[in-house]
C-alpha positions, -999 to 999 in steps of 0.1 A, spaced: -479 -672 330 -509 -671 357 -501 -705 365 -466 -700 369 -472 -670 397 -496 -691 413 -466 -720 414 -442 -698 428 -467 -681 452 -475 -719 463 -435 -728 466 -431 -695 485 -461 -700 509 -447 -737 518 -420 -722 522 -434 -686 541 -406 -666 520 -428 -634 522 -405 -614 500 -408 -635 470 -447 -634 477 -442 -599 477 -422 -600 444 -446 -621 428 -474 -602 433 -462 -569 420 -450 -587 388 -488 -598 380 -497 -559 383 -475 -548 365 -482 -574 333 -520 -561 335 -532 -545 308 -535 -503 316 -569 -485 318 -579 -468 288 -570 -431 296 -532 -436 310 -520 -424 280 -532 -391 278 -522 -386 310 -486 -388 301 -491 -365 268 -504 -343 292 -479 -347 315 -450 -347 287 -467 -314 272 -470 -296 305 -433 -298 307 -424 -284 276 -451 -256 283 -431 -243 312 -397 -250 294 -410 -224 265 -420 -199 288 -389 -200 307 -370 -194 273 -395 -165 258 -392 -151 295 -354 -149 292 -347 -141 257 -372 -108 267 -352 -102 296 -326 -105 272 -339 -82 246 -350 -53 275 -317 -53 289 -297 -52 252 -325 -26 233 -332 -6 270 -311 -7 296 -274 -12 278 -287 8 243 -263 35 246 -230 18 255 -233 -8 225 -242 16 200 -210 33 211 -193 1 207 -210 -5 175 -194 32 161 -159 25 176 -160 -10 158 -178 8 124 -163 44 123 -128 50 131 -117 89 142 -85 105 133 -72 143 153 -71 168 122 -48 192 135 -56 229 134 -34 259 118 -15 271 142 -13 310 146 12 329 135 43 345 155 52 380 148 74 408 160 63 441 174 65 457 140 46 427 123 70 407 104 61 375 103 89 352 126 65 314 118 37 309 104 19 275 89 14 261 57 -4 232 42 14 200 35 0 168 18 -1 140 43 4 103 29 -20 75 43 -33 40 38 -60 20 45 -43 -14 54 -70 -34 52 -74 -27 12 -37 -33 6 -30 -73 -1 10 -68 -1 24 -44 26 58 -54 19 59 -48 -22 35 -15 -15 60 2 12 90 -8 -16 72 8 -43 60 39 -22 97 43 -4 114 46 -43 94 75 -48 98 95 -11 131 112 -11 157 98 19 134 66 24 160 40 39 156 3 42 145 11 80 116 36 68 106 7 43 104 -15 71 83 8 93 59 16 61 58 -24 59 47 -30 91 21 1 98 8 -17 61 3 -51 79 -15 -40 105 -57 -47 108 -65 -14 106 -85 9 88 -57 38 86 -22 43 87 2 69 77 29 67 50 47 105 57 31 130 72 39 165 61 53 152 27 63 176 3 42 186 -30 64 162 -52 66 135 -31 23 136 -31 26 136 -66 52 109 -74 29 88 -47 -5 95 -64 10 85 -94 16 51 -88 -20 44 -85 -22 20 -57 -55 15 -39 -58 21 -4 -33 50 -4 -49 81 2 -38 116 8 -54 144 30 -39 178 42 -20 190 74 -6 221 81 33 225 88 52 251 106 74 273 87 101 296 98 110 321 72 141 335 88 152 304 99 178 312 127 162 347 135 152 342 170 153 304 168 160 299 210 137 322 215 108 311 190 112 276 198 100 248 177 73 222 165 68 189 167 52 167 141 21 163 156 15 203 157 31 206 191 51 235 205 83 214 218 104 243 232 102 281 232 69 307 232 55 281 206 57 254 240 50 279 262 18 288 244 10 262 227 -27 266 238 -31 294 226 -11 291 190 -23 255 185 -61 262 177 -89 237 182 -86 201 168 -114 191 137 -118 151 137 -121 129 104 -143 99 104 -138 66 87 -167 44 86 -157 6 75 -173 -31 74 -167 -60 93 -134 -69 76 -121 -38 83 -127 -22 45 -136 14 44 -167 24 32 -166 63 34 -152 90 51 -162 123 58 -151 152 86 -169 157 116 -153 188 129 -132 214 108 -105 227 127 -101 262 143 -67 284 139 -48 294 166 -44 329 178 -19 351 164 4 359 186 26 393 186 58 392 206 81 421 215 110 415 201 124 434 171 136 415 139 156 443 132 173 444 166 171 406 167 194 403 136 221 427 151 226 411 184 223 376 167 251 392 138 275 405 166 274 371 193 285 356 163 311 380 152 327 377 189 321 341 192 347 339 161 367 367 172 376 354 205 371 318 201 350 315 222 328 288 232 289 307 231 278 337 236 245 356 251 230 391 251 195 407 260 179 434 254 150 448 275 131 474 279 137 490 314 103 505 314 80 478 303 96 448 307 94 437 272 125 415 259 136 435 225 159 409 214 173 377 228 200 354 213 225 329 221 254 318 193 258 285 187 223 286 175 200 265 153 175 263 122 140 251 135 130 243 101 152 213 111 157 211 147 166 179 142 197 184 129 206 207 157 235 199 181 223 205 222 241 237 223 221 250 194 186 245 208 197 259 243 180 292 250 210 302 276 198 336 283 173 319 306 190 283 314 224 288 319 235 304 350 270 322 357 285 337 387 274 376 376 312 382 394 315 421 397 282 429 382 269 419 419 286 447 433 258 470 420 239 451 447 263 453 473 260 491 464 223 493 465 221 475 501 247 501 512 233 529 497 197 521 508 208 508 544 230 540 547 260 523 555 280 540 537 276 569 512 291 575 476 316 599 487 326 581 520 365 574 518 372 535 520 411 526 528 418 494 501 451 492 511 482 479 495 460 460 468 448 431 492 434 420 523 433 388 545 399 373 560 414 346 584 439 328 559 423 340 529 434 368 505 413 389 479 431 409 461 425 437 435 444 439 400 457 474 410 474 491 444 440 518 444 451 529 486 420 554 499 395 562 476 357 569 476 329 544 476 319 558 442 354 549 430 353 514 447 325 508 425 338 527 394 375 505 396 363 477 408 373 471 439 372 436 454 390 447 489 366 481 492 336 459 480 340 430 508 343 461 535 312 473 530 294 442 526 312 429 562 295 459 574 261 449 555 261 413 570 245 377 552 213 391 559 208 419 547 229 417 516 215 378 511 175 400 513 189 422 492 198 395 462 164 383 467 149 415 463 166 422 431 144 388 412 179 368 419 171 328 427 136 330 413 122 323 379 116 353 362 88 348 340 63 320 329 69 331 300 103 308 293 99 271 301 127 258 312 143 290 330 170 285 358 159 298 389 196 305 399 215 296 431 217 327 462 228 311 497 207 313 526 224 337 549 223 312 578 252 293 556 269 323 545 305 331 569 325 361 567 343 336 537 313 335 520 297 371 524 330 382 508 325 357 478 291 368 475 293 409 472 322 404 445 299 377 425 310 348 437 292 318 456 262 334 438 246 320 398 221 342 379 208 339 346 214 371 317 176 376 319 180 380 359 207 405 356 190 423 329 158 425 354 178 434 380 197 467 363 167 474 349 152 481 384 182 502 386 170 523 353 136 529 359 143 536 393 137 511 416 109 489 402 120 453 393 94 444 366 86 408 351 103 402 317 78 395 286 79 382 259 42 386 247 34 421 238 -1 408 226 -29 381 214 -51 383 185 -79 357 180 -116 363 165 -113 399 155 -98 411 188 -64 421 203 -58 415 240 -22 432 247 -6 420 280 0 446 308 34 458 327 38 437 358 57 456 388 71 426 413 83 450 438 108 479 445 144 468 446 157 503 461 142 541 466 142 561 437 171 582 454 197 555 459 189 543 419 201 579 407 230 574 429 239 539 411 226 552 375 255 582 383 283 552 395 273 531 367 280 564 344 316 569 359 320 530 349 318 545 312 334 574 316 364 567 335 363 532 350 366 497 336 344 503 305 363 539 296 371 534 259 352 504 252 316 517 254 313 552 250 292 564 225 289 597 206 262 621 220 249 598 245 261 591 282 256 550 290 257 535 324 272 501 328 293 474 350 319 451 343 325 416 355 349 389 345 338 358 372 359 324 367 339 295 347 325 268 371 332 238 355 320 206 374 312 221 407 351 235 407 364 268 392 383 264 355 409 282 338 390 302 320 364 332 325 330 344 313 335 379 307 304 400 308 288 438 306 250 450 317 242 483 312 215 509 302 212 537 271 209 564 278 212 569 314 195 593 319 163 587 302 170 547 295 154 531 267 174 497 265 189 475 287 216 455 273 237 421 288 260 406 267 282 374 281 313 359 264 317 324 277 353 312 278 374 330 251 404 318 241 416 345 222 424 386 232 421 384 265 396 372 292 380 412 309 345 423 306 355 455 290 376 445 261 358 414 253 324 421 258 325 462 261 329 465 221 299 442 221 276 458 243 286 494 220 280 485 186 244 466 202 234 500 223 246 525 192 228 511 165 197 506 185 198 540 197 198 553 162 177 527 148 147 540 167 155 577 165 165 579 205 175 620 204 209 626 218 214 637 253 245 651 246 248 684 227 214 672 210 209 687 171 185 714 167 151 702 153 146 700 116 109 707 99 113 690 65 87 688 38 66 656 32 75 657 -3 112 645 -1 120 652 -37 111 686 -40 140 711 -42 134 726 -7 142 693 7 170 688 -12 184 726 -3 178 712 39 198 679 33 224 696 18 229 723 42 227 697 70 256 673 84 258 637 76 247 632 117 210 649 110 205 628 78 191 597 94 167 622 115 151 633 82 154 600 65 130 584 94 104 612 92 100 607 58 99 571 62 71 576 87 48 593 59 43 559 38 66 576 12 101 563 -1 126 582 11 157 595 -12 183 568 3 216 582 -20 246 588 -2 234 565 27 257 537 43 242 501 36 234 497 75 219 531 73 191 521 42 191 489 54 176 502 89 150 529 67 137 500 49 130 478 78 112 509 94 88 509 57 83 470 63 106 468 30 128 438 23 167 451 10 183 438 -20 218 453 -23 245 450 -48 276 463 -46 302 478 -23 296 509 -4 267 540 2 237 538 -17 238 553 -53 207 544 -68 173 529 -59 146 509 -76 119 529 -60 116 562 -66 123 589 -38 86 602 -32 67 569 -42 43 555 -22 52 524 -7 32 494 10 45 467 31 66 439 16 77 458 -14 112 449 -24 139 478 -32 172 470 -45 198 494 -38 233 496 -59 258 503 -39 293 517 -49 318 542 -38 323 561 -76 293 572 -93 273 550 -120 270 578 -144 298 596 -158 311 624 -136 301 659 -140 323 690 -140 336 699 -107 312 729 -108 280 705 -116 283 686 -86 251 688 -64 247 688 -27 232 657 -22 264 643 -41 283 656 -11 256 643 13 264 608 -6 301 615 -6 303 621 32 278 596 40 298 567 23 332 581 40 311 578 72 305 539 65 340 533 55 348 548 87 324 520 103 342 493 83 313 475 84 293 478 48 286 442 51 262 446 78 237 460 52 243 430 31 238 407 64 203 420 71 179 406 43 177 390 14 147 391 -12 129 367 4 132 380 38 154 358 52 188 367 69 217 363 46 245 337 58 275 359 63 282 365 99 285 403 95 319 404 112 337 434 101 371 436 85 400 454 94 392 478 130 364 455 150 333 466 159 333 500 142 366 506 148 364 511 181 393 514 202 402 474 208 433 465 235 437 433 250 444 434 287 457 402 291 462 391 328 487 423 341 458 443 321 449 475 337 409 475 332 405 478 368 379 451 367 376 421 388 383 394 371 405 372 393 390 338 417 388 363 452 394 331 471 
């Protein structure tokens, strides 16, 4: 090899090619041998290397470790629970709802609840076939929603919430693993239509979805408890165990009266059938307090199945449907006047031959009335005196006026969903449009805005905000709500002046005949306004009647609207007058209102209603001063002696007791499962046996007792009413209202005096399109 460079160096150096000298040179180096220690060097070299590569990696994998055990600790141990432990909402009771006497109007009550764990089921599809033949009404679409919710990867999923006891049972029975069962409460409605509109209802998932239970739904609803499910990594559940219990609701005590509730409900019906008419609406409110007594609409609904309820059933249309009030507005037009002294009750008003023009438009009245009073203008009706005054008031003060009288505002929180109502601006309103507008026309207003608005009228001048919450109850303590004055519609001089028109309305005007009542003097307005159908007036009307009982000392305010009847006629006063009396009459007596008209003398009766001193009273008084005694008997705790009594009559004494009525029979009351005397406690059950001869065999003519001719005159009294189903109506053992409609045969409405006006009637009301 040596001699081979030295060759190539010698062939190169003949030649001077330097760079193969060069090559040659570095070729012998490099085929020396190496010095002894290069190797070590290059272990050394090799092991630095891997030195610094290890440190590098322990430096990271700390860095690593700090930021996962330090500076991230708390978000991945909440990851790590959300991937271990699964949460389900445990819905709380929800409070109860009950009326100002206490009965109970909803309450809740627990249901078994149906779940799975789908990761422990290995065959969704043949699990939801054999769980859907067991559930009652499971269709082929349910199957296929059980199926798929089985599928899932998930540690829980339910079969049927809210399942009833047998279908838990028939469930549990088949034995399948991964089913499990937990309970959930369910709202219950024990009177099922009672109050429905008003009440609202619940959804599944323990929320209020219309009504006071959406309106205070925070407050019924309680406080949430939360269930924990803790599973592996394939999704398999390990245990489960609850976290939080769940708090009840509040209970929450509303104003209304079952009792009260039932009779409006039982008579909207009664003229919705009469009439044929497509719905109906009354209210009842307290003029002094505000509080809404009773509130109904007919068509209504069951919210133990709301789902099953048509639209018109589930609408509350006291508070969202609007009508044109038509002459009802003229009490405003009268307050304006009265208060802006343009005109004064016993001013003479020239109405002329029954008509008047306003550029080419005529409004007419139904009658020729010539010159009469501005009392009488309201008292008839008047459309020509009406639109004089108010063209004397101008848009803006009358348009201030229907503001300051709650019309075009909501109301109340208290009812979601309430119409605020439609008053023109008085820049838009022309001479046309004034005129439309003091008659009731070109104006829309709820029945709960009316009944605000004449209640201002009652109390004397205050317009107060309607209530529906007379009080809360949670942890031991009652919080009642207060009386809320919004501000005064009129002085307290011009609303005696209006209470005395709205008298002569009864007494001699448009509601003479159809809403007088015995020993009381009522105050009340007609109106018959055209329906708006569409934005355009139809062919039919929405008669209506607001008033107050008594007048002078006014405990209720009553509206009652009739929307379209097709049947006796189309007026206020015959259609919804009969209405708006049998409501006011049996409330008056059903809270013991004293008369204001040749009142009774004052009876002082013993506690003890069966001793013989009693008996000697009640015989020597007249059927009239019977319920009197009856009540304050009925006060005591003690069961009263109810023989001789109508059906409506005992009906109403037993409600007062907090007893449920179970009647058999035709007729007054001839015996009773609780003895007169007894002590009685809340919930108790009396049957009463009705009839109108005597169960045990009649005595000699001499024999017969004075409580037999209490009974005697007593049933004649409610034969008279022609209404002994009413009593039947009310309750049945279980509390619930019985099914019949209560309508009356033969004379309707308690034989009041009924007339159909037709359109050439001669109720001196309103009713025609003033345009």
């Amino acid at each position: 090899m040596a001699d081979s460079n030295k060759r190539r160096e010698a062939f190169a150096a003949a030649f001077n090619i330097h760079r193969l000298i060069r090559d040659a040179r570095r070729t012998a180096a490099a085929d020396r041998p190496p010095p002894a220690r290069a190797w070590r060097d290059l272990v050394r070299s090799r092991v630095t290397v891997l030195a610094c590569f290890l440190a590098c990696w322990a430096t990271a994998i700390e860095a690593r470790l700090l930021y996962l055990q330090v500076l991230a600790h708390d978000d991945l141990v909440t990851l790590a629970e959300r991937q271990q432990n699964q949460t389900v909402q445990a819905a709380a009771k929800r409070g109860d709802l009950v009326d100002r006497n206490g009965h109970v109007l909803a309450y809740s009550v627990d249901g078994d609840t149906i779940y799975a764990v789908p990761s422990d089921i290995e065959a969704p599809e043949l699990v939801a076939a054999r769980v859907c033949a067991v559930l009652d009404d499971c269709r082929r679409t349910e199957q296929a929603e059980i199926a798929g919710r089985l599928a899932r990867n998930s540690a829980f999923a339910y079969v049927k919430r809210r399942a009833s006891p047998e279908e838990a049972r028939r469930v549990a029975a088949l034995g399948i693993d991964g089913i499990g069962f937990h309970k959930e409460s369910r709202r219950y409605y024990p009177n099922r239509e009672l109050a429905a509109q008003l009440i609202g209802y619940v959804g599944v998932d323990n929320v209020g979805l219309a009504g006071v239970e959406a309106s205070y739904d925070k407050v019924i609803r309680g406080r949430p408890g939360r269930l924990i499910f803790q599973h592996d990594a394939r999704r398999r559940v390990l245990l489960s165990r609850i976290e939080q219990p769940p708090t009840a609701g509040a209970t929450v005590e509303l104003t209304i009266d079952a009792h009260l509730q039932h009779l409006v409900e039982r008579e909207l019906r009664a003229v919705v059938d009469r009439h044929a008419a497509t719905a109906a609406t009354a209210v009842i409110m307290d003029p002094h307090t505000g509080e809404i007594l009773a509130m109904a609409s007919a068509p209504t609904f069951n919210p133990n199945a709301f789902r099953d309820a048509s639209k018109d059933g589930l609408r509350n249309r006291v508070v969202q449907n609007i009508y044109e009030p038509g002459s009802m507005f003229k009490i405003v037009t009268a307050a304006a006047a009265l208060t802006e002294q343009v005109v004064s009750l016993d001013e003479l008003i020239d109405c002329g031959p029954g008509y008047m023009l306003l550029g080419k438009r005529r409004i007419s009245d139904v009658h020729r009335y010539g010159v009469m009073s501005f009392e009488d203008v309201i008292v008839k009706s008047s459309n020509v005196g009406t639109v004089k005054v108010a063209l004397q008031l101008g848009p803006e003060t009358l348009g201030r006026y229907a503001r300051r009288f709650g019309f075009g505002r909501v109301t109340s929180k208290d009812f979601l969903g309430e119409e605020p109502g439609i008053v023109w601006p008085p820049a838009k309103l022309t001479d046309s449009g004034l005129a439309s507008m003091s008659i009731g026309y070109q104006v829309s207003v709820t029945p709960l805005q009316m009944a605000a608005a004449v209640s201002s009228v009652a109390n004397g001048g205050e317009l107060l905000t309607p209530r529906i919450v007379r009080a809360v109850a949670a942890n031991g303590q009652r919080r009642e709500t207060t009386r809320q004055v919004v501000r005064r519609t009129v002085p307290p001089a011009v609303a005696a002046q209006l209470t005395a028109t709205m008298e002569q309305v009864v007494e001699r005007g448009t509601l003479a005949h159809f809403s007088q009542i015995d020993g009381y003097t009522i105050a009340g307005k007609t109106g018959t306004p055209r329906r708006v159908e569409g934005g355009r007036y139809a062919g039919s009307y929405n008669p209506l009647v607001v008033g107050f009982a008594p007048s002078r000392n006014p405990r209720f305010t009553i509206v009652v609207v009739v929307e379209s009847p097709q049947k006796g006629g189309y007026y206020g006063a015959p259609i919804a007058g009969p209405v708006f009396k049998q409501i006011a009459e049996t409330a008056l007596r059903a809270n013991g209102v004293p008369r204001n008209i040749d009142p009774s003398p004052r009876v002082l009766v013993a506690r003890d209603e069966s001793s013989s001193d009693t008996a000697a009273v009640r015989a020597s008084m007249t059927t009239s001063d019977v319920p009197r005694i009856i009540a304050a008997s009925a006060r005591n705790g003690v069961m009263p002696d109810l023989s001789g009594m109508s059906a409506r009559e005992a009906t109403r004494v037993l409600a007062s007791l907090g007893l449920l009525a179970r009647l058999s029979g035709d007729g007054a009351v001839l015996r009773q499962s609780i003895a007169p005397g007894q002590r009685v406690d809340r919930g108790e059950v009396c049957t009463l046996s009705l009839g109108r001869m005597p169960l045990e065999p009649e005595r000699e003519p001499g024999a017969v007792v004075a409580e037999r001719k209490v009974a005697e005159a007593s049933g004649a009294e409610a034969s008279a009413d022609g209404d002994d189903a009413v009593g039947r109506g009310f309750s049945r053992a279980d509390g619930a209202p019985a099914s019949n409609d209560g309508a009356p045969k033969g004379a309707p409405y308690g034989g009041a005096p009924y007339r159909s006006l037709g359109r050439g009637g001669g109720a001196g009301d309103a009713g025609r399109d003033p345009r």
